[in-house]
N, C-alpha and C positions, 0 to 999 in steps of 0.2 A: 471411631475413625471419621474423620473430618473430609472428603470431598471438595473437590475445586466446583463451582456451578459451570454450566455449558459455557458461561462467554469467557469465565477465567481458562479454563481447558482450551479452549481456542485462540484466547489471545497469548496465552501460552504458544502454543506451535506456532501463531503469528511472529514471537518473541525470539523463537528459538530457528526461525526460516529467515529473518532479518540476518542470523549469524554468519548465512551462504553471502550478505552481500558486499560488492568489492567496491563502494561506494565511499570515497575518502573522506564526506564533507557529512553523513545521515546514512546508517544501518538502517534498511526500512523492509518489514516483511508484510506478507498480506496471505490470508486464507478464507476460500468461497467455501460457504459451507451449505449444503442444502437437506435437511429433513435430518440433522446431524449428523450429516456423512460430511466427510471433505471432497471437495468436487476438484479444487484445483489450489496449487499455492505459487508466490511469488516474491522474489526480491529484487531489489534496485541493482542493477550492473548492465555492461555494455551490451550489446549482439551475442549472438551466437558468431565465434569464430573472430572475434573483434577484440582486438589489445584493450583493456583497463586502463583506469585513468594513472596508476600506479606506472604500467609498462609505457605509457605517453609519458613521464611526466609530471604526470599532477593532476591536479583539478582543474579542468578550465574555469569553469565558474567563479573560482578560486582568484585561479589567475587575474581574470577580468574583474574582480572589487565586485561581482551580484552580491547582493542579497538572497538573501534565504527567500523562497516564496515566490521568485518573479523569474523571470526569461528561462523556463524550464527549456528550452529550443536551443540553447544552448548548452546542452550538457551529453555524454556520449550516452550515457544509460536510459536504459528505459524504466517505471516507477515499477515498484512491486504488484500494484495494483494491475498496470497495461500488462505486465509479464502472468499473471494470474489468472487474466482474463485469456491472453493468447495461449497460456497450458489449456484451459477449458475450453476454448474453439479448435486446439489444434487436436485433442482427442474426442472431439465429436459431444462433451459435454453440455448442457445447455444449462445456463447457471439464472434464467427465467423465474425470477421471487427469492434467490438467493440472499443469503447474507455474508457479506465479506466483514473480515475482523483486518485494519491496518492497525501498525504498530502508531503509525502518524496519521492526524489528519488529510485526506486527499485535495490533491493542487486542483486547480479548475482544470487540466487536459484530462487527468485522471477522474473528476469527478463525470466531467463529461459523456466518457467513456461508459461510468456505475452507471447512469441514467440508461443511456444505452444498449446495456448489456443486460438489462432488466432486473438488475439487482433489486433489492428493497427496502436491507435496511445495513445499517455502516455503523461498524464499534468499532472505536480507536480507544488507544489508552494515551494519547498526547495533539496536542492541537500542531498548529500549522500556520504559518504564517501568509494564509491566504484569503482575506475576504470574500473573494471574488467566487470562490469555489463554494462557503459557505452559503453565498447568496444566489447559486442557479442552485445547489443542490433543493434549498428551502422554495424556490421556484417549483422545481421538481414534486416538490411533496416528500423527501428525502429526512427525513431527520438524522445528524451523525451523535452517537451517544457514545460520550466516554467513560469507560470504567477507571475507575483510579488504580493509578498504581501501587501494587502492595509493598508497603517497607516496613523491612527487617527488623525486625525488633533485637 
């Protein structure tokens, strides 16, 4: 019997929490994990109690020709990651040397946010179209490691 390793197992339920998200443009999920327990998870979509870009309408970002990567201040949701981190502050959590698994690379608000929130170390399985985040994360002392994605034989 063959086993998934810790980060496959986790980027797994990263994979399979991205599925809650109502995000028309990127399915994005994220999980804090600390001492392998799960501390907190998260997906991309609007407020609590806030219409979807679906029940507006569309995509604004969409709407407006952004690119992928840039004017996150523009969009109704919040990243799986800021949603992640607000389950793990809003029950008392403290996710201090944790480690988050995103489905995507983190933007610079988001990355932001990991530094802050005392995270430590970042597994994605797909990059991101953002430099910017790359280069305060590595300011940070942050490395983000991606595990590749497995395909189906």
């Amino acid at each position: 019997m063959e086993r998934p390793s810790w980060d496959e197992y986790f980027m797994g339920i990263a994979k399979l929490t991205a599925e809650r998200s109502t995000c028309l443009r990127r399915k994005v999920g994220a999980v804090i994990v600390q001492d392998k327990q799960i501390v907190a998870t998260g997906y991309n979509g609007a407020p609590k109690g806030m219409a979807h870009c679906d029940e507006k309408g569309g995509c604004l970002r969409e709407q407006l020709g952004i690119p992928s990567g840039e004017r996150h201040e523009l969009c109704r949701a919040l990243h799986a990651e800021q949603n992640a981190i607000i389950q793990a502050a809003t029950s008392g959590q403290s996710i201090e040397g944790a480690t988050i698994y995103i489905t995507n690379q983190p933007c610079s608000i988001c990355a932001k946010m990991i530094i802050n929130a005392g995270i430590r170390k970042i597994i994605v399985e797909q990059g991101y179209p953002d430099d910017f985040a790359v280069e305060i994360l590595d300011e940070a002392g942050l490395k983000v490691v991606t595990i590749q994605k497995e395909e189906n034989a």
